[in-house]
C-alpha positions in Angstrom: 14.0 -22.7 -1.4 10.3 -23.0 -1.5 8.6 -25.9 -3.2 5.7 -26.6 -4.6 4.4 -29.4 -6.6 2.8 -27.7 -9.5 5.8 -25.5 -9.8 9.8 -26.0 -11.0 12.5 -23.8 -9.4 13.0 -21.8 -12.1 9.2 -21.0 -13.0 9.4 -17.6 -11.2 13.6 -17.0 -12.1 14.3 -14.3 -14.4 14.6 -15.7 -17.6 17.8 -14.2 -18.6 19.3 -16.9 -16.2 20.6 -14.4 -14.0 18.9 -16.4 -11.0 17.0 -13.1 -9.5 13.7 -15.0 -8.0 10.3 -13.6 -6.7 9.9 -13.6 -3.2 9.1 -15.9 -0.8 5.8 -14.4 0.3 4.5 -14.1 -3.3 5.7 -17.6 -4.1 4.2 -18.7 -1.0 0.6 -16.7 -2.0 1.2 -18.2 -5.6 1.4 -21.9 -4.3 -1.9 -21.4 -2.1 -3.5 -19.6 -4.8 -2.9 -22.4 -7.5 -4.0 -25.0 -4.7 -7.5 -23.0 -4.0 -7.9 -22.6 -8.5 -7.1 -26.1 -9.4 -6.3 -25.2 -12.8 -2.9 -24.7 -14.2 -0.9 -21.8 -13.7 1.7 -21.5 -16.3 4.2 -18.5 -15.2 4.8 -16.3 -18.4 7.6 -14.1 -16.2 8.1 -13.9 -12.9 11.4 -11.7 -11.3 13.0 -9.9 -14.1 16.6 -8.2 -13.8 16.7 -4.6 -14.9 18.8 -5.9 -18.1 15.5 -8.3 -18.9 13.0 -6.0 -17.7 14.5 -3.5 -20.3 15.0 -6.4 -22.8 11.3 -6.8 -22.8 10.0 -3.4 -23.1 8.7 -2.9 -19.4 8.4 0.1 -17.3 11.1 1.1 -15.0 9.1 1.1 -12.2 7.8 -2.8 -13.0 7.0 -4.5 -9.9 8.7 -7.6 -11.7 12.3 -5.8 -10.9 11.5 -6.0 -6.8 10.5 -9.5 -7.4 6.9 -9.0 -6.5 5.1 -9.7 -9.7 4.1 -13.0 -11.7 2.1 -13.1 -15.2 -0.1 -16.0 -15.5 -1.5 -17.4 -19.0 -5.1 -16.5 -18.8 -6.7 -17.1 -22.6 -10.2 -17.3 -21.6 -13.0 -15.7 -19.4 -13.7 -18.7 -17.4 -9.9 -19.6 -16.5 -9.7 -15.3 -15.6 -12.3 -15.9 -13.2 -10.8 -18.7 -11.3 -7.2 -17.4 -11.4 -8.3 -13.8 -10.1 -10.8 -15.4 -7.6 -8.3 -17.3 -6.0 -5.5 -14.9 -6.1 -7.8 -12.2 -4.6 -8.7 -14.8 -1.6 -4.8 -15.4 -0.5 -4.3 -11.6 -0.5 -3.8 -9.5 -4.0 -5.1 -6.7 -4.4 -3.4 -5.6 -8.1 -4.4 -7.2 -11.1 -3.4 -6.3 -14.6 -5.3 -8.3 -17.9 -4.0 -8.1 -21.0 -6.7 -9.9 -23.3 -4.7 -9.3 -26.2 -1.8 -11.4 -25.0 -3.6 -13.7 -22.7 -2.3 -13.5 -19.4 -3.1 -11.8 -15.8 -0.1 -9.7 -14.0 -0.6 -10.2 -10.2 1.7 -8.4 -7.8 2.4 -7.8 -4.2 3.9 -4.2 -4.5 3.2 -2.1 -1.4 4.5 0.9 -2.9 1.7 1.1 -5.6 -2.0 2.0 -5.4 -4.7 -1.0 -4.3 -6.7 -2.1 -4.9 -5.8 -2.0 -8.5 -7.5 -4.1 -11.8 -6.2 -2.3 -14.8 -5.4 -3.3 -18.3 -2.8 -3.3 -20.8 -1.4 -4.2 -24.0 -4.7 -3.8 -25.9 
């Protein structure tokens, strides 16, 4: 298991409980991320089963279910700017904002278009 210190084990777990984590490459690009920001990232959902993933109103094809995707609380433009500036120098290249709910999606899917910024929610 990977470990970080501004992170707990079960930050990135599916929070059904089912124990279905992200994967080790995006934890890793997390961790480095969050070190380069230096502001808190609090992870709203990381790997979701396809039980939770329905649970929550998500697409099907939700990068979440392949345990590639984090949301991050983002309530403000200057914390957006950090969190995406430092994600986007470790490697992401797909961002999703939803202002209305204040967070940013960031995922590692190779399957899906990228770069990608798009919004949602709003």
């Amino acid at each position: 298991m990977l470990e970080s210190k501004y992170f707990k084990a079960d930050d990135f777990k599916c929070k059904c409980g089912c124990g279905l984590d992200i994967k080790d490459k995006v934890k890793e690009m997390i961790f480095e991320a969050r070190e380069i920001a230096q502001v808190p990232f609090i992870i709203t959902s990381g790997a979701r089963c396809l039980e939770h993933n329905y649970a929550v109103k998500s697409r099907p094809t939700s990068s979440h279910i392949k345990g590639l995707a984090v949301d991050i609380v983002a309530n403000d433009a200057v914390t957006r700017g950090i969190i995406n500036r430092a994600l986007t120098k470790v490697g992401f290249l797909r961002f999703g904002h939803n202002f209305k709910k204040g967070f940013i999606h960031v995922d590692f899917d190779m399957d899906k278009p990228k770069p990608a910024i798009f919004g949602y929610g709003e």
